[in-house]
N, C-alpha and C positions, 0 to 999 in steps of 0.2 A: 220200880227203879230206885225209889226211895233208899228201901230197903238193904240195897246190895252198895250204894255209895256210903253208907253208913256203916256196911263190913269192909271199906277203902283199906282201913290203918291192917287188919286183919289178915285180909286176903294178901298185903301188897308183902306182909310179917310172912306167912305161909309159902309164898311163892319163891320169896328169896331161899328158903330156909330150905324146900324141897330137895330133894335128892332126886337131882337132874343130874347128868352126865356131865362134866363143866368139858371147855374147851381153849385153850390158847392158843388160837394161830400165829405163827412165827413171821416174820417178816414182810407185815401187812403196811402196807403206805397208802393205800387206799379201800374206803368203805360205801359199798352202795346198799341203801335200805330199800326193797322195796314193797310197796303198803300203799290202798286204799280206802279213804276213808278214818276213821276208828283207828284202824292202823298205820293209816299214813301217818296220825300226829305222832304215832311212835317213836316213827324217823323222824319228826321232824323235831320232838326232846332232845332224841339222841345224838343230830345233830349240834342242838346247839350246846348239849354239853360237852360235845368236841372239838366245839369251835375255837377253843384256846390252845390244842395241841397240834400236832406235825401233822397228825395224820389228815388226810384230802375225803370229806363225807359228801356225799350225791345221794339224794333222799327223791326216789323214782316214784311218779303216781300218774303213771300210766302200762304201757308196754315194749317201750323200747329203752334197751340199757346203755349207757354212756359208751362210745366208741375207746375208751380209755384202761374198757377194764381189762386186766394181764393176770400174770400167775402170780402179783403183788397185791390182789384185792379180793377183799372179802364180801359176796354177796349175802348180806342177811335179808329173806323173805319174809313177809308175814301177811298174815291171813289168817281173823280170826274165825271166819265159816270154815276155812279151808278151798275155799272154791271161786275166790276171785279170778277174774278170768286174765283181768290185766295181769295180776300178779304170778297167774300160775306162766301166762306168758313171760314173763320177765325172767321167772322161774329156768324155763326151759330153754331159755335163751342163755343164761348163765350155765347152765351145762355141758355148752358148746363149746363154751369156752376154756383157757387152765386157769379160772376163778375158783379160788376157796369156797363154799357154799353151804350153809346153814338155812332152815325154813324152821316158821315155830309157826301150829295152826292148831287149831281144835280137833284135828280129823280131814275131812275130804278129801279131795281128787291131789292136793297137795301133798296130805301125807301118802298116799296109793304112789304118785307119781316118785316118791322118794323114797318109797321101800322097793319101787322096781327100778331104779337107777341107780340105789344105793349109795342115795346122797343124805346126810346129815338130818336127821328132823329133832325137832322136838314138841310132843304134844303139852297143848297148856289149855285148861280150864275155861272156857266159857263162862260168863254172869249173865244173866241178862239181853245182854246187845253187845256190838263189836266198842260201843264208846264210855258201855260203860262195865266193859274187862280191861280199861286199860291198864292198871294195878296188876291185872293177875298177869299179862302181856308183858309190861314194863321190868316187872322184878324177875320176871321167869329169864327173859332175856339177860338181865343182868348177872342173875344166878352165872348163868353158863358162861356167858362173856365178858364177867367184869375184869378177869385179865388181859384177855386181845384187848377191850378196850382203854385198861390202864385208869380204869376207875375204882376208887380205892375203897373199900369194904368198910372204913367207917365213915366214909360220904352215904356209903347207900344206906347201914344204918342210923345216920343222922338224919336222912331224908323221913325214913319212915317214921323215928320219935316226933316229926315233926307234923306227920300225918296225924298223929294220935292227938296229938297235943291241940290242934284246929281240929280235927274233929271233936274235940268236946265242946269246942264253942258253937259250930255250922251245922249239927248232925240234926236229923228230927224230932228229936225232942225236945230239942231249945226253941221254942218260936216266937223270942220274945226279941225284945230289943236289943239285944248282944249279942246275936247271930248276924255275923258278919255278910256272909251269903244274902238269907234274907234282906239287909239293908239294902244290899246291892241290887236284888232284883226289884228292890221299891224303886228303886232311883232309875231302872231302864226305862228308856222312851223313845219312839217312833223308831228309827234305823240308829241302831246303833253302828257308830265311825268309831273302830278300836286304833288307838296311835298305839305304838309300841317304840322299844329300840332297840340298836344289836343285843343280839345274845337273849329277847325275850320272845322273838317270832314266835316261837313254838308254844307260848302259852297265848297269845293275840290269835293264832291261826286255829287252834282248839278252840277256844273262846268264842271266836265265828262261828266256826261248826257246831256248837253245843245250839248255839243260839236259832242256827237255820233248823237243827235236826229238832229240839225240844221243846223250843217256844215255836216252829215255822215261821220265822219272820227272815225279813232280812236282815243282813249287815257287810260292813266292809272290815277293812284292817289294811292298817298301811304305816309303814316306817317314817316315826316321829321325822327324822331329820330330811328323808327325803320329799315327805310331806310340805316343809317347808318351800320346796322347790315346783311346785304345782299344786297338788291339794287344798291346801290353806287358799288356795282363790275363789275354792266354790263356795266357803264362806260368803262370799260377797253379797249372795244372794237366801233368801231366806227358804227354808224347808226344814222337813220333818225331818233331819238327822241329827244323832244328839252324839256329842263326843266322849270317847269310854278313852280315859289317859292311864298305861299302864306300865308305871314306874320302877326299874332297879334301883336298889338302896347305893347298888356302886357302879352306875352309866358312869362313861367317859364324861369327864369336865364337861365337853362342849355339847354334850347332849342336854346333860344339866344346866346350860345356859337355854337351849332351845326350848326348855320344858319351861324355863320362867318366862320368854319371850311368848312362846304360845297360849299361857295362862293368862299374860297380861290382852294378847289381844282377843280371846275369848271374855275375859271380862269386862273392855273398853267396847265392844260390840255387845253385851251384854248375853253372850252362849252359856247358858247349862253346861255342867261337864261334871263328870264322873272322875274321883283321882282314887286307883288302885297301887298299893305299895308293892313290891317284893319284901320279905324274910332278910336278916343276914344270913350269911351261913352258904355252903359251899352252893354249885349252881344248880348241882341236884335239888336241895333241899328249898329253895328261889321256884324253879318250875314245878313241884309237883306240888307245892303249897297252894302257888296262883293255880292252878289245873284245877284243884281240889275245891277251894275256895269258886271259883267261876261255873266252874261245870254245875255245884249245887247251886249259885245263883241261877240259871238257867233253867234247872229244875223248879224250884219256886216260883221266879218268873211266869212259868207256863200254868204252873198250878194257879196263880194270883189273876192269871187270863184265863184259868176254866179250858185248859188245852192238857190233853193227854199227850205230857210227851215222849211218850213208847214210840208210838206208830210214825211209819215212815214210809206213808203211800205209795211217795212218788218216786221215791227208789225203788221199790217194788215193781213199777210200773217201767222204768228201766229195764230193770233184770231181765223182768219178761218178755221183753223186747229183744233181748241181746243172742 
């Protein structure tokens, strides 16, 4: 796994630059991402790098698609087996409809199912694991869609310089004390409680997931501000959860008031806490920094527990279930 987060800057370089087919759909006001897993955080980036324009995002992780969707919305699929079941549902449920429709999968039943409907695909490259292609996932899509989506070509190459640039400090070969990652996974403990704020979900909701899939442990994640409004009471009482705080360089004022409030009553009860920065720089280059940076902390983490974090029993044990 190591080794394939360490071709991150490379692979995410190659994917953009491909000679995919691009696409601009016309007069879209609406986008539904649908993805589980690996790929749901897909949509869940892409959400929130949309969350400051007009357009309406619904990031689906299951099998039922928003009653909403028309011949104004774009359904993007994904699937990095190809053979999600939720998603090929959502898939084929979007065909019913007069939805725009795009799928991006490594192969399977997915791409089958859209060379004989002759709906829209695009095959993208496999690494490893669905969580840790999300570089070759992320940029492929972008590749095709950075115009319907209105994201502008030197954000997504300012994201990737910034890939390269952190990875010379997190990658494996550094394993010394300026490996940012590494520090980070020294400092995990018991259940990690990730706060986040608007517009960072998407990398707190990765961040869980890396943590359940790679280290198997648990953990939560919950919005700083709404936090305040329930959350912050289980403090009261003492337990094995330790808090992971993970900060934009430009949250709203009054989030930045909540983060000094929270810090003060974490350290007036005297709680541990992790404090994670974002990057300046556009919101691309913010999430896939933190992505980058936490998902290799997670790896380490697992290895510093003597856990192999490839394997994924218990989804396995699902599947074959289903």
């Amino acid at each position: 796994m190591y080794k394939i987060y360490d071709e991150w800057p490379i692979i995410a370089r190659k994917s953009f630059e491909s000679k995919q087919k691009t696409f601009d759909f016309k007069n879209i006001e609406h986008i539904v991402i649908a993805g589980m897993g690996g790929s749901g955080a897909i949509g869940d980036m892409l959400a929130s790098i949309l969350s400051k324009t007009k357009i309406y995002v619904d990031v689906i992780k299951g099998y039922v698609l928003p009653t909403t969707v028309d011949a104004n919305t774009l359904v993007i699929t994904i699937s990095v087996s190809g053979n999600t079941i939720e998603t090929l549902s959502a898939l084929k449920s979007a065909h019913k409809t007069k939805s725009k429709i795009i799928a991006f999968s490594s192969g399977g039943k997915m791409e089958e199912y859209c060379k004989k409907e002759k709906i829209e695909h695009r095959l993208v490259t496999q690494y490893h694991s669905p969580r840790a292609s999300f570089t070759s996932y992320l940029y492929t899509i972008l590749n095709v869609l950075h115009s319907t989506l209105k994201i502008k070509k030197q954000d997504i190459t300012e994201s990737i310089i910034e890939l390269e640039n952190i990875n010379k400090i997190i990658n494996s070969s550094n394993l010394t004390n300026t490996n940012k990652s590494l520090n980070i996974a020294k400092k995990i403990s018991g259940i990690p409680l990730i706060y986040y704020p608007f517009g960072l979900q998407s990398v707190a909701i990765r961040f869980k997931n890396t943590i359940q899939e790679n280290i198997k442990n648990h953990a939560i994640a919950e919005d700083v501000v709404e936090a305040c409004h329930n959350g912050i009471v289980s403090w009261e009482k003492e337990s094995n959860v330790s808090p992971i705080l993970i900060q934009g360089k430009d949250d709203y004022i009054k989030t930045k008031e909540r983060w000094i409030i929270i810090k003060d009553y974490f350290n007036e009860n005297k709680i541990k806490y992790i404090e994670i920065d974002s990057i300046e720089g556009s919101i691309l280059s913010k999430l896939i920094n933190l992505i980058y940076i936490l998902d290799y902390a997670s790896i380490y983490k697992a290895v510093l527990m003597k856990t192999d974090p490839t394997p994924v029993k218990s989804i396995q044990y699902i599947k074959k279930k289903l």
